[in-house]
Every structure is written in structure tokens, then in C-alpha cells.
PyMOL Python script that loads the backbone (N, CA, C, O; Angstrom):
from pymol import cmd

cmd.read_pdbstr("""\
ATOM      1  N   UNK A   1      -4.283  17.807   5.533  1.00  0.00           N
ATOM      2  CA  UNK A   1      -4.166  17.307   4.192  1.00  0.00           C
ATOM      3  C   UNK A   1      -4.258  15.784   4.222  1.00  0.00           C
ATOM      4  O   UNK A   1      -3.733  15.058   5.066  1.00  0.00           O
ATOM      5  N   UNK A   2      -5.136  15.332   2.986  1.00  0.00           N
ATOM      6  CA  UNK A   2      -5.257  13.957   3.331  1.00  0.00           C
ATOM      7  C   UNK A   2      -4.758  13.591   1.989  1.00  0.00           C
ATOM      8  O   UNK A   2      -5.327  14.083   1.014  1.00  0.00           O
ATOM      9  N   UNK A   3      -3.266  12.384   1.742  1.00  0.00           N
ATOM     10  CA  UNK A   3      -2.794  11.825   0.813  1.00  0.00           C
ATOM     11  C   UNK A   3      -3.584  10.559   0.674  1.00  0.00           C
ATOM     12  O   UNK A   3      -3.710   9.694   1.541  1.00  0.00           O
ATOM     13  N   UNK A   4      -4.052  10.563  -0.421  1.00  0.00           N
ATOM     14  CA  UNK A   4      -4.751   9.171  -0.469  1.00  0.00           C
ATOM     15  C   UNK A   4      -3.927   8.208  -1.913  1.00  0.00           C
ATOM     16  O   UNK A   4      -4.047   8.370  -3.127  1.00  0.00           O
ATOM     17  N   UNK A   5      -3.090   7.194  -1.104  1.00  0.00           N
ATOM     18  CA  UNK A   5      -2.272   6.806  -1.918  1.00  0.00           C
ATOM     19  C   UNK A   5      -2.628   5.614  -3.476  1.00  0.00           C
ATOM     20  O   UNK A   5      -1.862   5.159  -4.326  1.00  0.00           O
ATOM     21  N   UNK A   6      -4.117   5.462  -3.270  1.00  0.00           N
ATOM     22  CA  UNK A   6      -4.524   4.845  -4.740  1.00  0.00           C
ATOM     23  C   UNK A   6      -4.490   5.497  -5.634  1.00  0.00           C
ATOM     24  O   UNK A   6      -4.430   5.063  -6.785  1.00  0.00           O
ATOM     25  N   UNK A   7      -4.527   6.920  -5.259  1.00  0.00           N
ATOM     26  CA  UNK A   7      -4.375   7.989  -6.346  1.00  0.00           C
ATOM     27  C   UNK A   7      -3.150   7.539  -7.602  1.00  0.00           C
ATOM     28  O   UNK A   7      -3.138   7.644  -8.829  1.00  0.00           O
ATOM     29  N   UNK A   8      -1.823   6.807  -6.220  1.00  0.00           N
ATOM     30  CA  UNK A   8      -0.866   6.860  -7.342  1.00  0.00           C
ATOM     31  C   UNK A   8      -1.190   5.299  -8.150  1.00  0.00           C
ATOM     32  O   UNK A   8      -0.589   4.796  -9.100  1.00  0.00           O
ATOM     33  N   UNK A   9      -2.083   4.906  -7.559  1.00  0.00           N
ATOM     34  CA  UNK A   9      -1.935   3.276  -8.052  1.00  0.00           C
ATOM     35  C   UNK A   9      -2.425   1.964  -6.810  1.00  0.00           C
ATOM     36  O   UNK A   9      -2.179   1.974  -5.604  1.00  0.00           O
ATOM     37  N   UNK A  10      -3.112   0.999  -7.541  1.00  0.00           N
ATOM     38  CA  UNK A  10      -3.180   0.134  -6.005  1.00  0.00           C
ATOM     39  C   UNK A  10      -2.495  -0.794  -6.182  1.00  0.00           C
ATOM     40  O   UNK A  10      -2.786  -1.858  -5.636  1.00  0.00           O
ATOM     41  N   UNK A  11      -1.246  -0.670  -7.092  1.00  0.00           N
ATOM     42  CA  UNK A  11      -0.456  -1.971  -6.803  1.00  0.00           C
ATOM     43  C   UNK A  11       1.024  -1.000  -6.975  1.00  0.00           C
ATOM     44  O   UNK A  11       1.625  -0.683  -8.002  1.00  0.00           O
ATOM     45  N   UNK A  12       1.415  -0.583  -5.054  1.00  0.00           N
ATOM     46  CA  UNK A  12       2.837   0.401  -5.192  1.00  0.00           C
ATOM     47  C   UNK A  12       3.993  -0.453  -5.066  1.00  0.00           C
ATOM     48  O   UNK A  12       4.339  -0.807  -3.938  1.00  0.00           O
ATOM     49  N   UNK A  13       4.734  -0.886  -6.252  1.00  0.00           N
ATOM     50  CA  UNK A  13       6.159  -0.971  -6.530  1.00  0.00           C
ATOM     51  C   UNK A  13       6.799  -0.231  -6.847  1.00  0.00           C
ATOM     52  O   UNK A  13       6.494   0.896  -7.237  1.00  0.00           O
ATOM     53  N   UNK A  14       8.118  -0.826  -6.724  1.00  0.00           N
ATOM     54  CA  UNK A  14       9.382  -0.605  -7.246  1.00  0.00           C
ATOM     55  C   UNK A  14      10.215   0.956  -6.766  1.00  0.00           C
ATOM     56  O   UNK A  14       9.324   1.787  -6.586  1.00  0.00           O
ATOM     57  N   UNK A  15      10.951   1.286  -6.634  1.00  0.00           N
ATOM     58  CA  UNK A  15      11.711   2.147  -5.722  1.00  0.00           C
ATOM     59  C   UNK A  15      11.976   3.493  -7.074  1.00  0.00           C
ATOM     60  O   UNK A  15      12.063   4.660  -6.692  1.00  0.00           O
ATOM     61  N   UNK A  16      12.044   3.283  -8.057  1.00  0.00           N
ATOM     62  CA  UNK A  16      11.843   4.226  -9.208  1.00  0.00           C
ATOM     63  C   UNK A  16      10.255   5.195  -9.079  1.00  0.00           C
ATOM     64  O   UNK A  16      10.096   6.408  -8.935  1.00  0.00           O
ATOM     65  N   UNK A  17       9.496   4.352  -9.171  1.00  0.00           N
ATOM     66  CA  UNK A  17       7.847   4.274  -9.200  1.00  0.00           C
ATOM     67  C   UNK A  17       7.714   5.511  -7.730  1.00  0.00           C
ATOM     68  O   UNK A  17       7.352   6.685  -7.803  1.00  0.00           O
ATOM     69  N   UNK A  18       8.092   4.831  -6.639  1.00  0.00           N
ATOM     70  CA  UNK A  18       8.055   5.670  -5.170  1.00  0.00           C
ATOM     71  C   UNK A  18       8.397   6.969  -5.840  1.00  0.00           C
ATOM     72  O   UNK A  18       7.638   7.846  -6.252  1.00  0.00           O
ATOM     73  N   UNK A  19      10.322   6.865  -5.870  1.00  0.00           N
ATOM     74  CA  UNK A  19      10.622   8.632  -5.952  1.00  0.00           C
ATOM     75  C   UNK A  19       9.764   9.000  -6.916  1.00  0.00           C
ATOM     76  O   UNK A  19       9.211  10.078  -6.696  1.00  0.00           O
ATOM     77  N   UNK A  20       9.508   8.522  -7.789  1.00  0.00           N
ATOM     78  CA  UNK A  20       8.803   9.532  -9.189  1.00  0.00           C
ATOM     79  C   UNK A  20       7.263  10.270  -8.222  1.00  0.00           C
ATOM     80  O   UNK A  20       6.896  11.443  -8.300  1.00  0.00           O
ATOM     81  N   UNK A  21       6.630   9.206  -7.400  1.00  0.00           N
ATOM     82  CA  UNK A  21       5.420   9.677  -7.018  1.00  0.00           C
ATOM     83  C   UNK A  21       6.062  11.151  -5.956  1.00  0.00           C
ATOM     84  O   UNK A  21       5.666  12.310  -5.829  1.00  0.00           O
ATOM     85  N   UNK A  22       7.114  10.432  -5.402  1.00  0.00           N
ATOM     86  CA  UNK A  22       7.510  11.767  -3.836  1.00  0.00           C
ATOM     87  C   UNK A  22       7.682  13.054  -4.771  1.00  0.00           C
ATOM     88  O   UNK A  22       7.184  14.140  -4.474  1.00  0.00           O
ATOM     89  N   UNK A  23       8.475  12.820  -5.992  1.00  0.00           N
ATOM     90  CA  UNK A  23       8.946  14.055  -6.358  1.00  0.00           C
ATOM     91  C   UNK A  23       7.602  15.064  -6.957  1.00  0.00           C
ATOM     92  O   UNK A  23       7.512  16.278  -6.769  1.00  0.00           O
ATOM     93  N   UNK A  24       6.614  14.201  -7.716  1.00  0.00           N
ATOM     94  CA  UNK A  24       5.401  14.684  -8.713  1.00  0.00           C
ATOM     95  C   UNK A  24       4.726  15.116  -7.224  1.00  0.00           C
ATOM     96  O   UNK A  24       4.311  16.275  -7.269  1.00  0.00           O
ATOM     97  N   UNK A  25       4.565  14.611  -6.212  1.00  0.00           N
ATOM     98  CA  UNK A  25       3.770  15.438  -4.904  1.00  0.00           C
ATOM     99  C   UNK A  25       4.393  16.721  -4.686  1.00  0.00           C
ATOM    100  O   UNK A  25       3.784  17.764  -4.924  1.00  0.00           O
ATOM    101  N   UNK A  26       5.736  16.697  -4.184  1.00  0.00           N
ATOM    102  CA  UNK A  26       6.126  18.106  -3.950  1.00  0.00           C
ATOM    103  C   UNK A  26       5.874  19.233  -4.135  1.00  0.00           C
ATOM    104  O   UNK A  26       6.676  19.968  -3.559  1.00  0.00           O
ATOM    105  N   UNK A  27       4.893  19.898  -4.846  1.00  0.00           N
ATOM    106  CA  UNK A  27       4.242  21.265  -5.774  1.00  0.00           C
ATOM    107  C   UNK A  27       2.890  21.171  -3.470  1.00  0.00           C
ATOM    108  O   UNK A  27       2.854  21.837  -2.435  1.00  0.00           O
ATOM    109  N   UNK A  28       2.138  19.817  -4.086  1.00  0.00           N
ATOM    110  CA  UNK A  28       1.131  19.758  -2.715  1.00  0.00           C
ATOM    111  C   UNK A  28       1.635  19.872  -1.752  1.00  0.00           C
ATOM    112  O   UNK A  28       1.220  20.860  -1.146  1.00  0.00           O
ATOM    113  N   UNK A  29       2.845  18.991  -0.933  1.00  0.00           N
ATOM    114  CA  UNK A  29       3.328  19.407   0.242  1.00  0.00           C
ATOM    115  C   UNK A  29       4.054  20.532   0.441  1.00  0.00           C
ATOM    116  O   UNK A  29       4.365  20.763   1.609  1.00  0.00           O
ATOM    117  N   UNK A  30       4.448  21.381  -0.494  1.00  0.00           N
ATOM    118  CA  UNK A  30       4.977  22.676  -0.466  1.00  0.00           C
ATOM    119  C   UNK A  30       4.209  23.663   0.101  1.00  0.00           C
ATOM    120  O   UNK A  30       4.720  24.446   0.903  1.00  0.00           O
ATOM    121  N   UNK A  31       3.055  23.732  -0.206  1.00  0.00           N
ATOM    122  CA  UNK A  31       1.733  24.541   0.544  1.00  0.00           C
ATOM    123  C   UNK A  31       1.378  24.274   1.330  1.00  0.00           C
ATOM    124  O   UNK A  31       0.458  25.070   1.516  1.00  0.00           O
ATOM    125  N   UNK A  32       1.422  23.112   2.716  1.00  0.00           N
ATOM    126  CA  UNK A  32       1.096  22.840   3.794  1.00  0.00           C
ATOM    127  C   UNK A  32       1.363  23.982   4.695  1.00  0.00           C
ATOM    128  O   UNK A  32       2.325  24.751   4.671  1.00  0.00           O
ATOM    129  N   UNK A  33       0.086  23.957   5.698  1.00  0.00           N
ATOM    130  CA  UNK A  33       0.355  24.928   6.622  1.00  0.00           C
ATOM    131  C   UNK A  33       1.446  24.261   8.110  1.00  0.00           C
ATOM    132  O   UNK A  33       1.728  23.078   8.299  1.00  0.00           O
ATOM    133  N   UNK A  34       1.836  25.358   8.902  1.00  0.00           N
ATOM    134  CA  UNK A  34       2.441  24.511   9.544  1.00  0.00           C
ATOM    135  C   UNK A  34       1.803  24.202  10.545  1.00  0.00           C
ATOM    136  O   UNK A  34       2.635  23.621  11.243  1.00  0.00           O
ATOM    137  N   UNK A  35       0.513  24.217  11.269  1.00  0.00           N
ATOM    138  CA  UNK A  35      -0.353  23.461  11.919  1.00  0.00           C
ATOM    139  C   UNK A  35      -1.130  22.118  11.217  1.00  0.00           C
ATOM    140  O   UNK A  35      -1.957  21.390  11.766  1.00  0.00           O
ATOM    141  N   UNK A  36      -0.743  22.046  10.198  1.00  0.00           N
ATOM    142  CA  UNK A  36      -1.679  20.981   9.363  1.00  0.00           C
ATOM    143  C   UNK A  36      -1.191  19.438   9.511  1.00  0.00           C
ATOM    144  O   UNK A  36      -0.190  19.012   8.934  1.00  0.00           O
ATOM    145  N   UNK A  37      -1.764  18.896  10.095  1.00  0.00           N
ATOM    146  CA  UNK A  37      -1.637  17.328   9.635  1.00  0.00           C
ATOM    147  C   UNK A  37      -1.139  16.863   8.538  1.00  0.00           C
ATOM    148  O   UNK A  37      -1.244  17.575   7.540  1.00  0.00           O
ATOM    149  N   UNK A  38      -0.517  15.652   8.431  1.00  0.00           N
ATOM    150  CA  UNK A  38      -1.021  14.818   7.133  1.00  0.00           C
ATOM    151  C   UNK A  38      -1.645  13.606   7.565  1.00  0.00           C
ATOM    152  O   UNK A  38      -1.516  12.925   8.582  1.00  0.00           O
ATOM    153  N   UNK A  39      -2.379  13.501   6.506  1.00  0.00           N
ATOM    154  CA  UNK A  39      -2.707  11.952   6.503  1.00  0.00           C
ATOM    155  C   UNK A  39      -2.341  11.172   5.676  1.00  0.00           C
ATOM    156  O   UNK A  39      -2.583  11.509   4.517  1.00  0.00           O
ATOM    157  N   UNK A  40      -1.790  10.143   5.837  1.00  0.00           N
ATOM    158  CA  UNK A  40      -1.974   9.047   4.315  1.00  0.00           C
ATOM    159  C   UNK A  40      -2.491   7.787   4.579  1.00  0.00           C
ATOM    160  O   UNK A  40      -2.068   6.984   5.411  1.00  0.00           O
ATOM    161  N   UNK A  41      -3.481   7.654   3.781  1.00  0.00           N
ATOM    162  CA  UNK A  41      -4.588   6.686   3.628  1.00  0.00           C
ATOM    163  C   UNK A  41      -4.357   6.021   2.542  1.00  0.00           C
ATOM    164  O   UNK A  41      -4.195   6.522   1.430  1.00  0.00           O
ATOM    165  N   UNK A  42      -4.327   4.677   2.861  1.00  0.00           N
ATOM    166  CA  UNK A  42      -3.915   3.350   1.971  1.00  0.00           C
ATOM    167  C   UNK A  42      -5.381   2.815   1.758  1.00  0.00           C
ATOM    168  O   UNK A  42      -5.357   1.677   1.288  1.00  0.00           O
ATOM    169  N   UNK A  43      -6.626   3.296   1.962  1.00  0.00           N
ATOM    170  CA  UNK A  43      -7.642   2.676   1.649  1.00  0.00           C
ATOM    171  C   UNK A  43      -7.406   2.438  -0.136  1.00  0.00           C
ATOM    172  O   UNK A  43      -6.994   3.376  -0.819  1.00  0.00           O
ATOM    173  N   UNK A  44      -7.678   1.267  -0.663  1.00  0.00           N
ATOM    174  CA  UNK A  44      -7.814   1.268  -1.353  1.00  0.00           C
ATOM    175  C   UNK A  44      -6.673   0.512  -2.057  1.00  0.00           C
ATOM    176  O   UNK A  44      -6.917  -0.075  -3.111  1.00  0.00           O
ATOM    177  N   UNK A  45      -5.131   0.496  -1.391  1.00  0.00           N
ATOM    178  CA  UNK A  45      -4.524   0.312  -1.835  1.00  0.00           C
ATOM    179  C   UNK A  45      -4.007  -1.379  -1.891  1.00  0.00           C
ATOM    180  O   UNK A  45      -4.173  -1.943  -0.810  1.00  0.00           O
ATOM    181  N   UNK A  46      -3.525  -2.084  -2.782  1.00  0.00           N
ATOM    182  CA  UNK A  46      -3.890  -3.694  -2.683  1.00  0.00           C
ATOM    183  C   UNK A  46      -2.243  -4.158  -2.543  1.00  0.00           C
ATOM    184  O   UNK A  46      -2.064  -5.124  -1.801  1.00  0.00           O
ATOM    185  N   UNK A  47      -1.281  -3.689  -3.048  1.00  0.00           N
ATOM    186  CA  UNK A  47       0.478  -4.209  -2.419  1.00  0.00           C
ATOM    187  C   UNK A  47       1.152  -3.126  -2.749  1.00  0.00           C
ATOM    188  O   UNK A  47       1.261  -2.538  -3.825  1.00  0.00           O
ATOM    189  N   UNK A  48       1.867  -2.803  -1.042  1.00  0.00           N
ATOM    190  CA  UNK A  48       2.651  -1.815  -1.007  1.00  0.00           C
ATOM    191  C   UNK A  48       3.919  -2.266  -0.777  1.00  0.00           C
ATOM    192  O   UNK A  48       3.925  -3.083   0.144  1.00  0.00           O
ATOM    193  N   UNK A  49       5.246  -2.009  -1.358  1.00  0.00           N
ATOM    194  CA  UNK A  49       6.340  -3.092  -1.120  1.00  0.00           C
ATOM    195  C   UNK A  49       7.014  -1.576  -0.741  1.00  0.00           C
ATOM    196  O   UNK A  49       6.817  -0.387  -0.992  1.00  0.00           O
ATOM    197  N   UNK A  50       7.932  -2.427   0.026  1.00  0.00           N
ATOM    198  CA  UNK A  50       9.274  -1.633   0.761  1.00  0.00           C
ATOM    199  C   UNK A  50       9.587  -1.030   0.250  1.00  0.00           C
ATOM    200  O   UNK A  50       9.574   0.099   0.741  1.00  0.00           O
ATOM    201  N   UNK A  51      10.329  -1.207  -1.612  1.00  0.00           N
ATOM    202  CA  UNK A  51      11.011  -0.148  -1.495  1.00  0.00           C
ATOM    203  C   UNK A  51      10.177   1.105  -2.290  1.00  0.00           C
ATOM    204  O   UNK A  51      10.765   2.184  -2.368  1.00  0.00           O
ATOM    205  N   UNK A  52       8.542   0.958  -3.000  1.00  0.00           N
ATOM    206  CA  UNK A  52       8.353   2.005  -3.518  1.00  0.00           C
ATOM    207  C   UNK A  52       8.001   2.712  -1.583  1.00  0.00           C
ATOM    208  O   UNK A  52       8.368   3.875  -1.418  1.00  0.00           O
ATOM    209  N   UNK A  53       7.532   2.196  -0.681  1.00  0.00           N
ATOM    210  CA  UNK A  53       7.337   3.110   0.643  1.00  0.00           C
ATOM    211  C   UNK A  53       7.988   3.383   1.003  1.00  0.00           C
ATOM    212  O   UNK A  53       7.673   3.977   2.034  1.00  0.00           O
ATOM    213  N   UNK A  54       9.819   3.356   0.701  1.00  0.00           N
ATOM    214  CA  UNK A  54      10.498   3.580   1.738  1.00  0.00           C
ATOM    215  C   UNK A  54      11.322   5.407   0.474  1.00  0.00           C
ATOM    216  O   UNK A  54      11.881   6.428   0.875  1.00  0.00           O
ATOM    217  N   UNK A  55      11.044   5.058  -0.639  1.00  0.00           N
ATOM    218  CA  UNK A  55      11.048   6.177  -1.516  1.00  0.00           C
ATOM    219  C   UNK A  55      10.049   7.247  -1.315  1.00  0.00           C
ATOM    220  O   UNK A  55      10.452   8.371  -1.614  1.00  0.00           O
ATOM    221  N   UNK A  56       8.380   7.121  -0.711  1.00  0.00           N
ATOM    222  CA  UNK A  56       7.751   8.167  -0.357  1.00  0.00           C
ATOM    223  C   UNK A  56       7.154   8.405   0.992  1.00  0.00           C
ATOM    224  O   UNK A  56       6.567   9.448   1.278  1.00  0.00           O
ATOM    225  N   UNK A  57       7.313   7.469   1.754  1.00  0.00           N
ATOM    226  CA  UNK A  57       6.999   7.278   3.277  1.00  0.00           C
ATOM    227  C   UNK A  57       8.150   8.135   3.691  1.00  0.00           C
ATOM    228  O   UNK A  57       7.982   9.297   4.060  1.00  0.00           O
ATOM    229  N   UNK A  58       9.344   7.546   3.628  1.00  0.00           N
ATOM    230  CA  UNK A  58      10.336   7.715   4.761  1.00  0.00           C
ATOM    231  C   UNK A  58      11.016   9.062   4.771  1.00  0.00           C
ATOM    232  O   UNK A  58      11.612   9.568   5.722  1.00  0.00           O
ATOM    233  N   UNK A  59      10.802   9.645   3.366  1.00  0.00           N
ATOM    234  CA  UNK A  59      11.529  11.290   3.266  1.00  0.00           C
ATOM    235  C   UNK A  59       9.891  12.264   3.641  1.00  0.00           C
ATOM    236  O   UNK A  59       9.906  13.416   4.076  1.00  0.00           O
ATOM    237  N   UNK A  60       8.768  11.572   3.385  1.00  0.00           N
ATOM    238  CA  UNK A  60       7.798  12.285   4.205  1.00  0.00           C
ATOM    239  C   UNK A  60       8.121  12.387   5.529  1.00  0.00           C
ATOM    240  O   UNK A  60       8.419  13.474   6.023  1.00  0.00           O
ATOM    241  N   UNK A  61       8.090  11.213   6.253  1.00  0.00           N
ATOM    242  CA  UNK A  61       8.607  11.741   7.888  1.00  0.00           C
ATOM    243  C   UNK A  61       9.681  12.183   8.144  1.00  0.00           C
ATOM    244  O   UNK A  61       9.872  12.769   9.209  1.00  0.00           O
ATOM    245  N   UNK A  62      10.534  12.031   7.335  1.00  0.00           N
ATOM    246  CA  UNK A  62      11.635  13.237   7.757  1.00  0.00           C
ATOM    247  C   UNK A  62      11.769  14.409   7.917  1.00  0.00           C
ATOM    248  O   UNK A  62      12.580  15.071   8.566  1.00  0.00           O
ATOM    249  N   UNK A  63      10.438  14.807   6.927  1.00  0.00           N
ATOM    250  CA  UNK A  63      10.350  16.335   6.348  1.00  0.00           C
ATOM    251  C   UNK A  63       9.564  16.709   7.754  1.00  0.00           C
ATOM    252  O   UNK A  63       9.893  17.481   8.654  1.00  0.00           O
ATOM    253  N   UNK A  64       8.605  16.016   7.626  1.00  0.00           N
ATOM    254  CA  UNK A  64       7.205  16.526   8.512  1.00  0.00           C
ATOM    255  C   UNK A  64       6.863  15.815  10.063  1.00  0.00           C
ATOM    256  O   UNK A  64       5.985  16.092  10.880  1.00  0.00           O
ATOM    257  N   UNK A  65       7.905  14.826  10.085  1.00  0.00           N
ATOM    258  CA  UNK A  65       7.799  14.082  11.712  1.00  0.00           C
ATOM    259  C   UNK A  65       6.255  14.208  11.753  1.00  0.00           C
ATOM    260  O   UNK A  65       5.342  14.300  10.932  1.00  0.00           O
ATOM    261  N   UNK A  66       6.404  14.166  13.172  1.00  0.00           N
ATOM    262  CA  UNK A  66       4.964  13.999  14.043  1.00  0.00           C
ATOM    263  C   UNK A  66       3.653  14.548  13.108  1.00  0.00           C
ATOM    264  O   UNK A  66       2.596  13.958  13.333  1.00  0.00           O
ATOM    265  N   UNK A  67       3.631  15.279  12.407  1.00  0.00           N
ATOM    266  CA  UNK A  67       2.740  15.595  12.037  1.00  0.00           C
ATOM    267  C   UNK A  67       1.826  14.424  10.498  1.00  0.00           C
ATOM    268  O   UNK A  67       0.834  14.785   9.866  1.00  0.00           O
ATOM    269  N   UNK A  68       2.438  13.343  10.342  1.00  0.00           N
ATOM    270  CA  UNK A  68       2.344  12.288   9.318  1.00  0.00           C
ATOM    271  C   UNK A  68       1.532  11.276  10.706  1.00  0.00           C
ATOM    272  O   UNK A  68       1.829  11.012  11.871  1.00  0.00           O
ATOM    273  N   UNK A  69       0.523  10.985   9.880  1.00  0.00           N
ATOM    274  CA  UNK A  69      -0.658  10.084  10.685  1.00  0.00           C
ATOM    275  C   UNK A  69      -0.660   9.125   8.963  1.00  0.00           C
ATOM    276  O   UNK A  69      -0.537   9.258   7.745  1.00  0.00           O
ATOM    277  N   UNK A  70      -0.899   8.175  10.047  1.00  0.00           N
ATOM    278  CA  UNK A  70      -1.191   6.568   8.906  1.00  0.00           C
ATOM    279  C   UNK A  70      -2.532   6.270   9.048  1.00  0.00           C
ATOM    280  O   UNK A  70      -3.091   6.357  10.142  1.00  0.00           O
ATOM    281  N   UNK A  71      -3.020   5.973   8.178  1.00  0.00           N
ATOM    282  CA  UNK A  71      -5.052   5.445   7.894  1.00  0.00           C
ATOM    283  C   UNK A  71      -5.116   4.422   7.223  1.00  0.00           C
ATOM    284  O   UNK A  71      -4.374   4.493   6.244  1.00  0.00           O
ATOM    285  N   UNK A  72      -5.907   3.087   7.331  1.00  0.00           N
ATOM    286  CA  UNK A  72      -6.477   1.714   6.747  1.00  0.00           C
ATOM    287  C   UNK A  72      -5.158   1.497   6.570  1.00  0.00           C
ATOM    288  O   UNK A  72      -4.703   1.512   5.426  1.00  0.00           O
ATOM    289  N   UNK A  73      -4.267   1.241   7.771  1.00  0.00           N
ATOM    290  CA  UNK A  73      -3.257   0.270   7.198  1.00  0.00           C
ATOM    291  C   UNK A  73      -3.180  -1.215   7.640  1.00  0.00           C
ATOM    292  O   UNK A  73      -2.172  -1.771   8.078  1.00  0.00           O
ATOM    293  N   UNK A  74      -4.725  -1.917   7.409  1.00  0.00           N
ATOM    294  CA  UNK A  74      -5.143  -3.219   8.122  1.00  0.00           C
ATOM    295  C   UNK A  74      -4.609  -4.135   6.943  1.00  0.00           C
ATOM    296  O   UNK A  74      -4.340  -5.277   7.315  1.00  0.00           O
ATOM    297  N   UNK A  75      -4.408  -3.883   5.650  1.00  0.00           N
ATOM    298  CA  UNK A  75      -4.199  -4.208   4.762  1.00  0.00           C
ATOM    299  C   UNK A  75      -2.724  -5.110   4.845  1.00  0.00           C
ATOM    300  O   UNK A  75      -1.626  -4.557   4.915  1.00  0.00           O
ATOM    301  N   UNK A  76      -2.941  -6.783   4.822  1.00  0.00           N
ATOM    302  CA  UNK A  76      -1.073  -7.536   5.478  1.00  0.00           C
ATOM    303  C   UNK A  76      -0.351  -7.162   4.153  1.00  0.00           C
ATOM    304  O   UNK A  76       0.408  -8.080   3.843  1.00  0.00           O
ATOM    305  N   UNK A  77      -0.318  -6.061   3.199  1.00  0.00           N
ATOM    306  CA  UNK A  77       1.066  -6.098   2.441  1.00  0.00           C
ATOM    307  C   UNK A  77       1.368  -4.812   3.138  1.00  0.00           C
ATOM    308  O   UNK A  77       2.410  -4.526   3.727  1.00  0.00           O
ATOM    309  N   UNK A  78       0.329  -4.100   2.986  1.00  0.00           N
ATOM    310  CA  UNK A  78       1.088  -2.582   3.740  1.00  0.00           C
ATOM    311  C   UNK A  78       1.208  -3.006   5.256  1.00  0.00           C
ATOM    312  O   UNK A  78       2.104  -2.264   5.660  1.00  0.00           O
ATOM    313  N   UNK A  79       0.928  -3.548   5.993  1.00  0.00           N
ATOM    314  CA  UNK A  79       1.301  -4.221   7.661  1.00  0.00           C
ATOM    315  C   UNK A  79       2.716  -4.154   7.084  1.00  0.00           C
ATOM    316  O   UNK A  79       3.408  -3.141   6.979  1.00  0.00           O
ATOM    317  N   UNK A  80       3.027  -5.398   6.729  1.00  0.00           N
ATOM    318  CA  UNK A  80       4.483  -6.084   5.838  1.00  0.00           C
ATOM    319  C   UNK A  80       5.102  -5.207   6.043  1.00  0.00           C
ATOM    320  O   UNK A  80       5.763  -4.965   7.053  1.00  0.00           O
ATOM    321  N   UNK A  81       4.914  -4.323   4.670  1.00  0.00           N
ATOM    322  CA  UNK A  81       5.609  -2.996   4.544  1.00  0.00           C
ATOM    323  C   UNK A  81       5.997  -2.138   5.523  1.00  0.00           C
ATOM    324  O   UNK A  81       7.129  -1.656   5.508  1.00  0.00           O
ATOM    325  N   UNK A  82       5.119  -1.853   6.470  1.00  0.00           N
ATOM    326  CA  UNK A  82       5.720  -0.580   7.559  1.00  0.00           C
ATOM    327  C   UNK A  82       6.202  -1.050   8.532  1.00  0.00           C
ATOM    328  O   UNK A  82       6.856  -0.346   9.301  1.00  0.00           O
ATOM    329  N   UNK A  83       5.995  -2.401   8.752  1.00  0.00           N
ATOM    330  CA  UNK A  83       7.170  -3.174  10.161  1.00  0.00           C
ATOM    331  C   UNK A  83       8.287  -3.454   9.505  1.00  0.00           C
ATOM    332  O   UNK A  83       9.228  -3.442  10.298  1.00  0.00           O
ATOM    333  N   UNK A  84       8.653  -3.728   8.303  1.00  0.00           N
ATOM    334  CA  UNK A  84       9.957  -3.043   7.844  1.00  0.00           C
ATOM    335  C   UNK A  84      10.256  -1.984   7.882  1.00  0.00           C
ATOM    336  O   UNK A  84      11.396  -1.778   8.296  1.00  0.00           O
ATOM    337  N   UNK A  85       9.636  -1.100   7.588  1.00  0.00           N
ATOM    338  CA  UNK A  85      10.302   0.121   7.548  1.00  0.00           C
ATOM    339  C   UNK A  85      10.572   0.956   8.635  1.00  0.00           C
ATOM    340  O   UNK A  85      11.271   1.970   8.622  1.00  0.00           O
ATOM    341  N   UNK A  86       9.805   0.326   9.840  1.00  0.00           N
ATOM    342  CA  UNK A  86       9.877   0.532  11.166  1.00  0.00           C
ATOM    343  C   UNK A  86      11.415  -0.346  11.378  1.00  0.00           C
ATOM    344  O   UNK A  86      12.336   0.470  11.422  1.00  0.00           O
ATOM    345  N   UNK A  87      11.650  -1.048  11.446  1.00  0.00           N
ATOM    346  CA  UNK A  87      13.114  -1.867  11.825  1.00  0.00           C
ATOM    347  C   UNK A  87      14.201  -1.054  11.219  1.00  0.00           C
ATOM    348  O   UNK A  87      15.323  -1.111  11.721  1.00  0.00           O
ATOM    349  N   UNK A  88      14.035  -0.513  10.473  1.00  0.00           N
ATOM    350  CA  UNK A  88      15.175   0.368   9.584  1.00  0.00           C
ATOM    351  C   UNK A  88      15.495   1.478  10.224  1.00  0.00           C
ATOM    352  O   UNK A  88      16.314   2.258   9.737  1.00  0.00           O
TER     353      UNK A  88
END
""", "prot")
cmd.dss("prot")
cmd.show_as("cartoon", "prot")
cmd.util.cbc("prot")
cmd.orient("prot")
């Protein structure tokens, strides 16, 4: 499964904004197989701040560990973003 996060927007704020997106996904990650990947791909996406990623990033890898792969994250707000959320 490939999440492609411009879908929700290319400018991801605010920590309201995150959960609303994690919760409106849930119906899609409910049907994952359990051999299936994810992907999430930030192509596209122009500022990702901490706390809307740390509202749909961080309860994704909780759910799904190892199986969450990151794509075009060359982008320095989403860099920013996930070496914080890596320190946490």
C-alpha cells in the first residue's frame, strides 16, 4: 500500500489536522494484508511539522513497525520533521 501524503495537503500542520487525517485513514489501513508493506511518500509534499507527523506517523509505526517504509523524504522540512521525531 502506498500512502501518498499530498493527498491530505502539501502544507501538513497542526496536531488537530494530523489526528483528523490518522483517524479519516483508518477504514484503508484496516484492510491491509499482513504481508503488505506500507509506504508513505511525501513526494509532493512542501512543510511537514512535528506535530501534524507525530499525530499520523508515530501511531502508524506503532501499529505496523517494520513494515512502514519512508519515500522522497529529501525534502529539509520533512528531514526537520523526522529527526525529531526520531529523538523522541
Amino acid at each position: 500500500m502506498i500512502i501518498q501524503l499530498k493527498k491530505f495537503g502539501i502544507t501538513l500542520i497542526s496536531r488537530p489536522s494530523g489526528k483528523e487525517a490518522w483517524l479519516a485513514f483508518q477504514p484503508v489501513l484496516n484492510q491491509i494484508q499482513q504481508e503488505e508493506k506500507i509506504i508513505v511518500d511525501f513526494d509532493g509534499v512542501a512543510v511537514l511539522t512535528p506535530s501534524w507527523a507525530d499525530e499520523f506517523l508515530t501511531p502508524l509505526r506503532k501499529k505496523f513497525k517494520e513494515k512502514v517504509e519512508l519515500f522522497h523524504i529529501n525534502n529539509p522540512s520533512v528531514k526537520a520533521t523526522l529527526d525529531i521525531l526520531k529523538k523522541q
